[in-house]
C-alpha positions in Angstrom: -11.1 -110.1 -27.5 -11.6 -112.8 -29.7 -13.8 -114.6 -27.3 -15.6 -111.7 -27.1 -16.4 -111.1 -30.7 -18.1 -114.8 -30.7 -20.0 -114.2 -27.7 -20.8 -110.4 -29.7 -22.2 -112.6 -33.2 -24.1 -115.1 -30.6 -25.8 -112.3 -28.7 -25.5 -109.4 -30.1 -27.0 -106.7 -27.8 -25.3 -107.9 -24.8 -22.2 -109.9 -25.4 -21.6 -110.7 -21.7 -23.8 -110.0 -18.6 -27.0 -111.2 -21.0 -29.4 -111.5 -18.0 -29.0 -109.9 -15.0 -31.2 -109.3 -11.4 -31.8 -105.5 -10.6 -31.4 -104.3 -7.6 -31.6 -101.0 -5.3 -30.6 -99.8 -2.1 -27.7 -97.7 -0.8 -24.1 -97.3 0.0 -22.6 -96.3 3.4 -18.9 -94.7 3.8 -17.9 -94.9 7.4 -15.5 -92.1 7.2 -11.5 -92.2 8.3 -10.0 -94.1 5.5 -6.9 -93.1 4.5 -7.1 -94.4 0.6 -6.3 -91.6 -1.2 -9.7 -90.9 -2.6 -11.5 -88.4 -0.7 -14.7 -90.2 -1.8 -13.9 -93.0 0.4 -12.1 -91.4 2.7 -15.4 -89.2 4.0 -18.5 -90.4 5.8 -21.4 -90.7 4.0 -24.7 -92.5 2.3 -26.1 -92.3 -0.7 -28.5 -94.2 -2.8 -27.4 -96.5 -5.3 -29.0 -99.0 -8.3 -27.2 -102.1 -9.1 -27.2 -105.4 -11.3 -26.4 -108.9 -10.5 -25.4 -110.9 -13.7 -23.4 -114.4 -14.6 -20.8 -113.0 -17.3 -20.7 -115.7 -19.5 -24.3 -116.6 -19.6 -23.8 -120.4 -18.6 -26.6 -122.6 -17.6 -27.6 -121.7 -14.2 -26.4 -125.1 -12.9 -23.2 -124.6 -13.8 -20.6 -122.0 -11.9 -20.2 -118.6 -13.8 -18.5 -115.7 -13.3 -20.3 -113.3 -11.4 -20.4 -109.7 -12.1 -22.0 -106.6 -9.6 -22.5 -103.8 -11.0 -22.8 -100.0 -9.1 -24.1 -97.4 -9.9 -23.8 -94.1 -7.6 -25.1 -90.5 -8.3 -22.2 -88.1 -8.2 -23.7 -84.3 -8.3 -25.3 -84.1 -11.7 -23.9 -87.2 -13.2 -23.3 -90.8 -11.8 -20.8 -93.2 -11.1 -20.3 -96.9 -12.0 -18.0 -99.0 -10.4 -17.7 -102.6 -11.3 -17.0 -105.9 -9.7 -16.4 -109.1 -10.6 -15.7 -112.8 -8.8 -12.4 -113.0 -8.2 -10.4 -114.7 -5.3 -8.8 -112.1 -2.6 -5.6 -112.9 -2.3 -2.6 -110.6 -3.9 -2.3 -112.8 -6.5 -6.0 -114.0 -6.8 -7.7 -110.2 -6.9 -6.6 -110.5 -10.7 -7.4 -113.5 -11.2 -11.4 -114.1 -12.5 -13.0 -117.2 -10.8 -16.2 -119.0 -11.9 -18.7 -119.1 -8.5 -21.8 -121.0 -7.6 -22.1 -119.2 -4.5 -22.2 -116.0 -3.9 -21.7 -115.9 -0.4 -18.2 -117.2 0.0 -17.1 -114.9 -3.5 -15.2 -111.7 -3.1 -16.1 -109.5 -5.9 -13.1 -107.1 -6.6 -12.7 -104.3 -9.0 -9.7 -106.4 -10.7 -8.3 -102.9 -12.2 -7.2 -100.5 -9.6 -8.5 -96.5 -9.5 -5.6 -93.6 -9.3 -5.6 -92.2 -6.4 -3.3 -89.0 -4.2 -1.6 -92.1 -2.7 -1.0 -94.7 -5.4 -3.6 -97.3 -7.4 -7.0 -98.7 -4.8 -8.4 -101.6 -5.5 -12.0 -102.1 -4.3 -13.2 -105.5 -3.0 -17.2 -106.3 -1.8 -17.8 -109.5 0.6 -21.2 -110.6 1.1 -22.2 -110.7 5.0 -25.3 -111.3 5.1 -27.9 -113.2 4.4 -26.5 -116.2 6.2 -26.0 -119.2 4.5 -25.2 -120.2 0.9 -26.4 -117.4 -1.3 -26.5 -119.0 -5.1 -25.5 -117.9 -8.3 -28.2 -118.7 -10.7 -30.0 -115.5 -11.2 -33.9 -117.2 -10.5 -32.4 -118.7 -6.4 -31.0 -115.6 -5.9 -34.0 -113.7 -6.6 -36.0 -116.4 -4.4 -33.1 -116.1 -1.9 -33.6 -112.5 -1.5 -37.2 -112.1 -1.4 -38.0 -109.7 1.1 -34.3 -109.9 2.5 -31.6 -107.4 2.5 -28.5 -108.4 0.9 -25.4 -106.6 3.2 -22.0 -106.3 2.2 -18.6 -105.0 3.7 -16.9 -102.7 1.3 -12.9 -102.4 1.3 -9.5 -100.7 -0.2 -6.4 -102.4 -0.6 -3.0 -101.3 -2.6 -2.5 -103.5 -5.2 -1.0 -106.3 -2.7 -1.8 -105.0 0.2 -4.3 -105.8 2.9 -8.1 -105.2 2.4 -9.4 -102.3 4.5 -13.0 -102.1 5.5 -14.1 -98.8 4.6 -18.0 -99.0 4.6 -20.9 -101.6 3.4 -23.5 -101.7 0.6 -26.9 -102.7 1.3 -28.9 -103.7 -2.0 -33.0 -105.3 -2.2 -34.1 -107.2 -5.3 -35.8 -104.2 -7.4 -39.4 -105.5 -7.9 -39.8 -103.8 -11.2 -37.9 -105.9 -13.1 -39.7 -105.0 -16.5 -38.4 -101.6 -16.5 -35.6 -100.6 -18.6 -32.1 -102.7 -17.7 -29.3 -100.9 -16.9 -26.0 -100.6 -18.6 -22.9 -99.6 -17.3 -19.8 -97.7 -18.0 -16.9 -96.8 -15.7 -14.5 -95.6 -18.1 -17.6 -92.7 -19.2 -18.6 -92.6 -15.2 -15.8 -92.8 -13.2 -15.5 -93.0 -9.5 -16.3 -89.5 -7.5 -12.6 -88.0 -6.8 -10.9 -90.6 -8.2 -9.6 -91.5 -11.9 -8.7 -94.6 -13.7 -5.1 -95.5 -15.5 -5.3 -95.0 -19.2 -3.7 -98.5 -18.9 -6.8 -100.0 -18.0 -9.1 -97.6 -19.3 -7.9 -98.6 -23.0 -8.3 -102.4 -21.9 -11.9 -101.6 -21.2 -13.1 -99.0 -23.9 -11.7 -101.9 -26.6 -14.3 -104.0 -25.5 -16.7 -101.8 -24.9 -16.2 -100.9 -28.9 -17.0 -104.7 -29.6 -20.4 -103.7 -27.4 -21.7 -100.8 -29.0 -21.0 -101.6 -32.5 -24.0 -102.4 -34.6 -24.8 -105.9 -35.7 -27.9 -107.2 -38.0 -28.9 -104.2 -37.9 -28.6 -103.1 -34.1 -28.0 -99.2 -33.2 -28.1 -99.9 -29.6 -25.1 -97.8 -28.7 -24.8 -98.3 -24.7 -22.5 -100.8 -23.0 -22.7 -103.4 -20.3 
């Protein structure tokens, strides 16, 4: 928290995930799962915004944690799920891990959702396009141009095996002067699903840091 209270005086409308890519495009359930979560568990598409962003805000030489961001209409409200670079092992799903390449990252949702059968984890692994996909925000853009980016979508129990469940197709949004997103999960939680209050408090203490004013600020919304 203390890190983050520096990084809140140095930049303080968005702490972490300063500049990000925006992208859109739309996210496939294949339908048989057995997670626990209907929402996963039933075939289905939907359309979805996201964001790309480099946590920290390093130089873009240098390897940063790389966040994705989700956001999924549910009904009359929306839901944002978020994922981060992590490695994908039972041990190494918790653990962050700067990356300079996208394409060889796991992004996992490091805190697990509740679900009918015990805590799911979500994890998204880039499959295409081929080759080395980077994480500095301008190559990736270039990378992308034109391209869809694919990923396989999976469930695991907190150390179990990851299970393919679906994919997630995004395109770099070409409007990138509109408004930029922000993101919530604890406010917008995943369709038939809950978080812990475990990790929910973890998250909305940080999310206080975020929202409160500084010189002057009344920006109110969170990553």
């Amino acid at each position: 928290m203390g890190v983050f209270r520096v990084l809140k005086v140095l930049r303080p409308s968005r702490p972490i995930h300063p500049r990000g890519v925006r992208l859109t495009g739309y996210l496939a359930v294949d339908g048989g799962a057995s997670s626990g979560i209907p929402w996963l568990d039933t075939a289905g598409s939907t359309p979805v915004e996201a964001r790309l962003s480099r946590s920290v805000g390093l130089p873009g030489p240098l390897p940063d944690i790389i966040g994705l961001a989700v956001r999924i209409p549910s009904g009359d409200a929306q839901a944002d799920v978020l994922l981060a670079s992590t490695g994908s092992s039972p041990v190494g799903r918790f653990v962050l891990v700067p990356r300079l390449n996208i394409a060889r990252s796991p992004l996992t949702t490091m805190m697990p959702y509740r679900g009918a059968r015990g805590p799911v984890l979500l994890a998204a692994r880039s499959t295409g396009p081929s080759g080395r996909l980077p994480a500095t925000l301008t190559a990736f853009r270039r990378r992308l141009a034109g391209r869809p980016w694919s990923m396989e979508l999976s469930y695991a129990r907190p150390l179990g095996p990851w299970i393919p469940f679906g994919t997630l197709t995004l395109t770099v949004n070409p409007d990138q002067g509109q408004e930029d997103l922000r993101f919530d999960p604890v406010r917008n939680p995943l369709p038939t699903a809950s978080a812990y209050e475990w990790a929910a408090a973890l998250r909305r203490g940080s999310y206080a840091v975020a929202r409160s004013p500084r010189h002057n600020e009344t920006d109110k919304r969170t990553r």
